[in-house]
N, C-alpha and C positions, 0 to 999 in steps of 0.2 A: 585619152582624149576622146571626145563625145564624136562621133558622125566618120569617124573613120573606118573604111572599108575594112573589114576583117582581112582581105588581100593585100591588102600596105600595110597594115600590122605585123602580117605574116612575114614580108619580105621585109620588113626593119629588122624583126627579131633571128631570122634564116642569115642575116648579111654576117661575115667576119673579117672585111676587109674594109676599112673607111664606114664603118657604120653610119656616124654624123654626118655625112654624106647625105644619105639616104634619109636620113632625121628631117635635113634642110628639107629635102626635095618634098618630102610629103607633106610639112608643112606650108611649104608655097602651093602644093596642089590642091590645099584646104582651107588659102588665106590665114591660117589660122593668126600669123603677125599682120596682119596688112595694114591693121591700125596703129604700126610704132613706126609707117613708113615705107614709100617703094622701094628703100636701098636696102631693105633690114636683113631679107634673104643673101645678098651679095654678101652684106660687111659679117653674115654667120660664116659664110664661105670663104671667107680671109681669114677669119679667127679660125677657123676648120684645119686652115691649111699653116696657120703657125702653129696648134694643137700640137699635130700632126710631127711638126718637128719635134718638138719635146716627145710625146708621148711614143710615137714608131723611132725616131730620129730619120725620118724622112728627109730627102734631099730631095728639093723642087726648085724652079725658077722661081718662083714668086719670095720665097723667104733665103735671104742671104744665109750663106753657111756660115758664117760667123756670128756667134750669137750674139754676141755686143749690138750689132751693127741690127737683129732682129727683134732686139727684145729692149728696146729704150724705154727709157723712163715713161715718155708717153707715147709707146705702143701700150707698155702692160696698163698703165691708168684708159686707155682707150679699151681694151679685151676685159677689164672687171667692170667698166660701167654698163658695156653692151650687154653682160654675162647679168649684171643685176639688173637691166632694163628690161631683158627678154625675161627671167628670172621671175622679176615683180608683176610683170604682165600678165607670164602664164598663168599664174597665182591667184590672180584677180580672176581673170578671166574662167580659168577652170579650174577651181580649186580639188583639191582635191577629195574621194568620199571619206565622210566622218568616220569609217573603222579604221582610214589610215594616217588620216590627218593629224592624231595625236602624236603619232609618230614623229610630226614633220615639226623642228623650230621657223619661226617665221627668218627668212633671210636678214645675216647684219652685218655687214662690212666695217673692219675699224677702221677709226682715222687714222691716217700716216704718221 
């Protein structure tokens, strides 16, 4: 990402523990979403925090320990459109440079 302080770079990539975390944070200290909305930083930080169960199996307040009860039909249709919002934005926004971009297929989600 363009304009960011080589010291937040430093401290995303030095983090081992809630990385995304720290992902969220320096992107709000860069605006870098501002234009998908004021709520956009919070609703990464709920999707952070159900991640989170899945990926550590983190036990938190905010997401029920049962996963039924965490991962309904429309939580996950809510976590892949956020995921392909921020996803398509960044894309647009900064894409990425031409020696790596061959690399990258454009994002496609299938239909249900």
């Amino acid at each position: 990402m363009p304009n960011i302080a080589e010291a937040d770079r430093r401290e995303i990539e030095g983090k081992k523990i809630d990385k995304l975390n720290n992902i969220i944070d320096v992107m709000r200290k860069y605006d870098l979403l501002n234009e998908l909305g004021a709520g956009i930083y919070d609703e990464l930080h709920i999707l952070r925090k159900f991640r989170n169960k899945v990926h550590i199996q983190d036990d938190n307040q905010d997401v029920p320990r049962d996963e039924a009860a965490a991962f309904t039909p429309a939580r996950c249709a809510w976590s892949l459109g956020l995921c392909a919002t921020v996803l398509g934005f960044l894309s647009q926004k900064f894409p990425r440079p031409a020696d790596v971009a061959k690399y990258v297929e454009p994002l496609r989600i299938p239909d249900a």
